[in-house]
Every structure is written in C-alpha cells, then in structure tokens.
Rosetta silent file (secondary structure, phi, psi, omega in degrees, C-alpha in Angstrom):
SEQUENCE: XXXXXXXXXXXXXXXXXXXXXXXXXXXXXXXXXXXXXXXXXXXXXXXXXXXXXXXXXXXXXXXXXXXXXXXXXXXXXXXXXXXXXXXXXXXXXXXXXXXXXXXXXXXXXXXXXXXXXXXXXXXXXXX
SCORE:     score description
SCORE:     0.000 S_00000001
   1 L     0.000  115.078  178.908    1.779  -11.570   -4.140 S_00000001
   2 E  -116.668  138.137 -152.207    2.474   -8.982   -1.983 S_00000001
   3 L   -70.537  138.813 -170.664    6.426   -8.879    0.098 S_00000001
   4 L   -90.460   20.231 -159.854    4.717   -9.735    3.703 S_00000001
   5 L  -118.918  -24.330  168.187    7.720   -6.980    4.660 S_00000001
   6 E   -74.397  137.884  157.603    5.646   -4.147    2.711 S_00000001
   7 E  -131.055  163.375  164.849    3.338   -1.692    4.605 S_00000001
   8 E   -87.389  126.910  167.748    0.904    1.390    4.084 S_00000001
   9 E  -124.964 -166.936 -178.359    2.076    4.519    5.883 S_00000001
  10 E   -99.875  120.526  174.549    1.801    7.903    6.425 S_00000001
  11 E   -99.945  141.168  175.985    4.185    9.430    3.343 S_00000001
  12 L   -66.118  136.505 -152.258    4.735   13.238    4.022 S_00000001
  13 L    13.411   31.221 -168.756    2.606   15.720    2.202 S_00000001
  14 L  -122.077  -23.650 -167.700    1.720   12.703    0.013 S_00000001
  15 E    77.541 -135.639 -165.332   -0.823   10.728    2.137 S_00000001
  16 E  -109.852  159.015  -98.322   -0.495    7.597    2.210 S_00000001
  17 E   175.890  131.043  133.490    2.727    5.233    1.115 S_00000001
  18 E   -60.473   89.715 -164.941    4.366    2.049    0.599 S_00000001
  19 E  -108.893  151.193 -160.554    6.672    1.205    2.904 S_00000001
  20 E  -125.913  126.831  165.510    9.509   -1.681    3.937 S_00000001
  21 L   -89.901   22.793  159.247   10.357   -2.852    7.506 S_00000001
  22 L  -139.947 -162.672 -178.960   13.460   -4.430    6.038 S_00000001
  23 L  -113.345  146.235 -169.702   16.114   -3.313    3.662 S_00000001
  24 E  -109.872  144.728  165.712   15.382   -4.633   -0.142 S_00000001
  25 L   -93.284 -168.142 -156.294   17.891   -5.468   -2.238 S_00000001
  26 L   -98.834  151.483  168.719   18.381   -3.689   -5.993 S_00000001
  27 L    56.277   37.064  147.460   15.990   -5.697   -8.864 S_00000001
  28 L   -80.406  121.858 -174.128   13.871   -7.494   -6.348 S_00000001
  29 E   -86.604  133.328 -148.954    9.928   -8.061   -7.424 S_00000001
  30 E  -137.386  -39.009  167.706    8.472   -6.772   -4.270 S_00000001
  31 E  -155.984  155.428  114.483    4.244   -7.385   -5.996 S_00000001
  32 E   -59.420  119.001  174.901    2.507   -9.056   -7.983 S_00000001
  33 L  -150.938 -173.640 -145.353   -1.022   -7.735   -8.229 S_00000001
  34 L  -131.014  133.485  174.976   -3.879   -8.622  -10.287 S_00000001
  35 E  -132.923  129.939  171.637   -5.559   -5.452  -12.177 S_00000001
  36 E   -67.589  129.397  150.259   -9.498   -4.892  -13.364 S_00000001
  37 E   -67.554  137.464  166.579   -9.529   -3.432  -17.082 S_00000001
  38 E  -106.901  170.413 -169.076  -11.735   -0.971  -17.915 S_00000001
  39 E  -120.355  167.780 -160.139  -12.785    0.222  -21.808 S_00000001
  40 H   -84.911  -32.682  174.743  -11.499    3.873  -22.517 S_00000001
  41 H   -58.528  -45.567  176.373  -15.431    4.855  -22.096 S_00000001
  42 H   -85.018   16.034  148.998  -15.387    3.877  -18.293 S_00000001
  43 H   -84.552  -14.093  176.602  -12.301    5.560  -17.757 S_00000001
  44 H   -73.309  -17.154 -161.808  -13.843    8.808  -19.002 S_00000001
  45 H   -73.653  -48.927 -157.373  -16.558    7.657  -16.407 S_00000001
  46 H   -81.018  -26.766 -170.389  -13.664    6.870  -13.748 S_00000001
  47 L   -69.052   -3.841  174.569  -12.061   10.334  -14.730 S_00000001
  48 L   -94.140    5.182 -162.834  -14.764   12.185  -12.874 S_00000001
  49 L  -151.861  149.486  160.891  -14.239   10.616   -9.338 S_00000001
  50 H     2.992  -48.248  178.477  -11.394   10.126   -7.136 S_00000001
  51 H   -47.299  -49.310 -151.437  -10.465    6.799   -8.707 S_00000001
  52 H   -53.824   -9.832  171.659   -8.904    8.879  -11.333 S_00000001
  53 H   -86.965   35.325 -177.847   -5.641    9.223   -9.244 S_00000001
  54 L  -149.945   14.407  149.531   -5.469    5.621   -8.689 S_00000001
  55 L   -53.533  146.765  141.263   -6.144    4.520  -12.692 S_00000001
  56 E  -117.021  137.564  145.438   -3.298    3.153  -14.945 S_00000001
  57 E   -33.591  100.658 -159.905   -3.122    3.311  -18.409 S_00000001
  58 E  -133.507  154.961  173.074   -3.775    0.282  -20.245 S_00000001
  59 L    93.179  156.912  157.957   -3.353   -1.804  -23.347 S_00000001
  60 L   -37.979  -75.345 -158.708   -1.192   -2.223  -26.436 S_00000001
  61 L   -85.613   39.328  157.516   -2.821    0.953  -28.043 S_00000001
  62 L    60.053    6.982 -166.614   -3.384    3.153  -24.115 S_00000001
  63 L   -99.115   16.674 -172.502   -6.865    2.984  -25.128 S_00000001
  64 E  -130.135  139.216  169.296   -7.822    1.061  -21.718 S_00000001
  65 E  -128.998  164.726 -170.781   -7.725    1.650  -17.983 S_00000001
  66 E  -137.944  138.329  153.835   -7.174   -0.628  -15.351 S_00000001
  67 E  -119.387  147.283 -179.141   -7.285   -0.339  -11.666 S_00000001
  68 E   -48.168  148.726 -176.684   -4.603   -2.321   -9.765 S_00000001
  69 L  -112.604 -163.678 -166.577   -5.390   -4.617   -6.370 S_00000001
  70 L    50.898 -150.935 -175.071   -3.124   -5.010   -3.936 S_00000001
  71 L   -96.716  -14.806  175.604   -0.866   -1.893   -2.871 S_00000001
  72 L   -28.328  -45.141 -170.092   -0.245   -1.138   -6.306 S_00000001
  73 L  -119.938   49.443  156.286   -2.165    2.367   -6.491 S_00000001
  74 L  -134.541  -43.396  164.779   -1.311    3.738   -3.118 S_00000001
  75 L   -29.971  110.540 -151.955    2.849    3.882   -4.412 S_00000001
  76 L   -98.498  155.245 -142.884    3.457    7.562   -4.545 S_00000001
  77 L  -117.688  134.128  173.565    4.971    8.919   -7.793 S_00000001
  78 L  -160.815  124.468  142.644    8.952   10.523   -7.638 S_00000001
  79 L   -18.495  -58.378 -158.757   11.289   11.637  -10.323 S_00000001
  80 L  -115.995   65.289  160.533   14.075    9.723   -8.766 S_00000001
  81 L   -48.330  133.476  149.627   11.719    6.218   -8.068 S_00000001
  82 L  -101.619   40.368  176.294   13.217    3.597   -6.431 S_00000001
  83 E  -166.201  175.768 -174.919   11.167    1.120   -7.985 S_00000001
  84 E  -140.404  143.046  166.088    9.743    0.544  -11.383 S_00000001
  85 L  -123.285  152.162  178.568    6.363   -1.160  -12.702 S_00000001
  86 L  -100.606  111.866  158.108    5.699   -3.776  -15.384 S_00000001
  87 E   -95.628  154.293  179.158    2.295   -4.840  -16.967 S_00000001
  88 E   -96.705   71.015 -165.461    1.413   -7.948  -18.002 S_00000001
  89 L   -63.989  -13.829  163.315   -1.573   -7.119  -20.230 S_00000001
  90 L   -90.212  -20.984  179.741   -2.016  -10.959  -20.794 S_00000001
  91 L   -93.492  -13.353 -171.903   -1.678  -11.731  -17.459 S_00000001
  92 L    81.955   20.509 -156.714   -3.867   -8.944  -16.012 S_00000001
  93 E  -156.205  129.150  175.268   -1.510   -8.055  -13.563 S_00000001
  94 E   -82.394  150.230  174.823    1.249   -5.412  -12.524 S_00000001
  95 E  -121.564  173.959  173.566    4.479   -6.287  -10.652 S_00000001
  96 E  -158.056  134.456  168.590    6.940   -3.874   -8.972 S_00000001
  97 E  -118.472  159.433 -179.534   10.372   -4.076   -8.734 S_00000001
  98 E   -70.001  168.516  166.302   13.063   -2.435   -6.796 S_00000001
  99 L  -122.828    5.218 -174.862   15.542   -0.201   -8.979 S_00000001
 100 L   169.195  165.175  176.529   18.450    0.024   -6.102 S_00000001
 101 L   -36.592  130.002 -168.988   18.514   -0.609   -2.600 S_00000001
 102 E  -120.432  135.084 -175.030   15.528    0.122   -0.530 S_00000001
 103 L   -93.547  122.975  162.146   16.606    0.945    3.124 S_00000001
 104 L    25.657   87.225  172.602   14.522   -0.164    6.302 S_00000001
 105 L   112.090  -67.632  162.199   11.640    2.092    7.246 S_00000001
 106 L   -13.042  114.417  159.018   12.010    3.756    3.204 S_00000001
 107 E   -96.859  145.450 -176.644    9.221    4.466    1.381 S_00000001
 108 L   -84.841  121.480  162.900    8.964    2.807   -2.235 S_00000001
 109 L  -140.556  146.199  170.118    8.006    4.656   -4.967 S_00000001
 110 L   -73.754  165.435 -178.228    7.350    4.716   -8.864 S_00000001
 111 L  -124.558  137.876 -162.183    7.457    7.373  -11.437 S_00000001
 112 L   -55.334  -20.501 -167.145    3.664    7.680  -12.589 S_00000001
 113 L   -82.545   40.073  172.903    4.888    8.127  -16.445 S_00000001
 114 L    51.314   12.708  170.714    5.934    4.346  -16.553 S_00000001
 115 L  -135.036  119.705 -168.469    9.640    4.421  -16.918 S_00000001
 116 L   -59.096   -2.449  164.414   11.317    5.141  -13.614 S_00000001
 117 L  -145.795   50.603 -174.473   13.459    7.934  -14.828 S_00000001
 118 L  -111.005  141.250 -173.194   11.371    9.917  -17.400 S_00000001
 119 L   -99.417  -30.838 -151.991   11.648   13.744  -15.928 S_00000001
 120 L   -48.942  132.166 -175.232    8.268   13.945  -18.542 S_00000001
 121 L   -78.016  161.443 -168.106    5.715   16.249  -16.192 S_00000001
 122 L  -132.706  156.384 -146.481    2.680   14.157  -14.576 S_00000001
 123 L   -89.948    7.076  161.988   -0.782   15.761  -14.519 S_00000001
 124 L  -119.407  173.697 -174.540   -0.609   17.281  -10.765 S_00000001
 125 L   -85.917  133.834  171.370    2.100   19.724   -9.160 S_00000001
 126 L   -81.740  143.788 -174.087    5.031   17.749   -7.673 S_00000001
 127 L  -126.275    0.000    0.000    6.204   18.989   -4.286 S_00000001
C-alpha cells in the first residue's frame, strides 16, 4: 500500500526522493511495502553493487538483508526525519509512518539507523 498522494522527485544533492502533493498529518502510515530477504551471504554478494545503498538490515539477530518494494528504498536518510520505519519480519514487509506534519510539496524522509532520532553516524558523508 502505497498513499496514492506520494511521489518520486528530484531531492537536492540527494537524487531522487519521496515526496507528498498534500499535507500529512503527524503518525499517519503513509506504506506498506512487501520486502525480499536475503541470507547474510547474499548481502556480502549485494554489498559489492549498487543495491548496497538500497539494502536494510534484517532479522531478529541483523544477520539478514532485505530489499524493500515499493518506494521504500528511494526515502532519503536525515538526522531530523520526518518519518520513521517499522519491520514486520513475520509479515515480510516495512511500513512508514509520519513523525509530525508533512507539508505539501515536502519531501519525506527516514533516518537510515532505524530510530528516527539516533544522531549515530551512517556509513556515507551527510551533506
């Protein structure tokens, strides 16, 4: 389930972004997405190609990767996210919620270390 109000855009010096033609309210699920798991050997596999910026983390014990369908792995990673994501490791599937108001136009984004306000550095330089 993806909000038919979400689009892909151009995000500035980020490429490309998730974006809302309407204003969002705060703790609104915005996707639903479905994700293939991978075993921690084909993520060392996946870690050699492109994919690897568009991998999550997976599993009870992190020892899995998955990548997400939908718009899920085009949401560009910020410190101060206005959105958050949950997996469902039984369900296969990530959701995203808002964390505060999203305005018209806004682009939505998560913070890549899974909790939407961990400062904890992520593995490329932040601009």
């Amino acid at each position: 389930m993806i909000q038919p109000f979400l689009y892909i855009g151009s995000s500035k010096d980020k490429g490309r972004g998730v974006f809302t033609d309407k204003k969002i309210g705060t703790s609104r699920v915005v996707e639903i997405s479905p994700v293939i798991v991978m075993s921690g050997d084909e993520r060392q596999l996946l870690d050699q190609t492109l994919l690897h910026d568009y991998i999550f983390v997976w599993g009870e014990q992190k020892d899995q990767c998955c990548l997400a369908l939908g718009y899920i792995s085009i949401y560009n990673h910020s410190f101060q996210s206005n959105c958050e994501y949950f997996m469902d490791y039984e369900a296969e599937t990530i959701l995203i919620k808002t964390m505060r108001t999203i305005e018209a136009g806004e682009e939505l984004t998560i913070n890549y270390n899974g909790n939407w306000n961990s400062q904890e550095k992520v593995w490329f330089p932040v601009t």
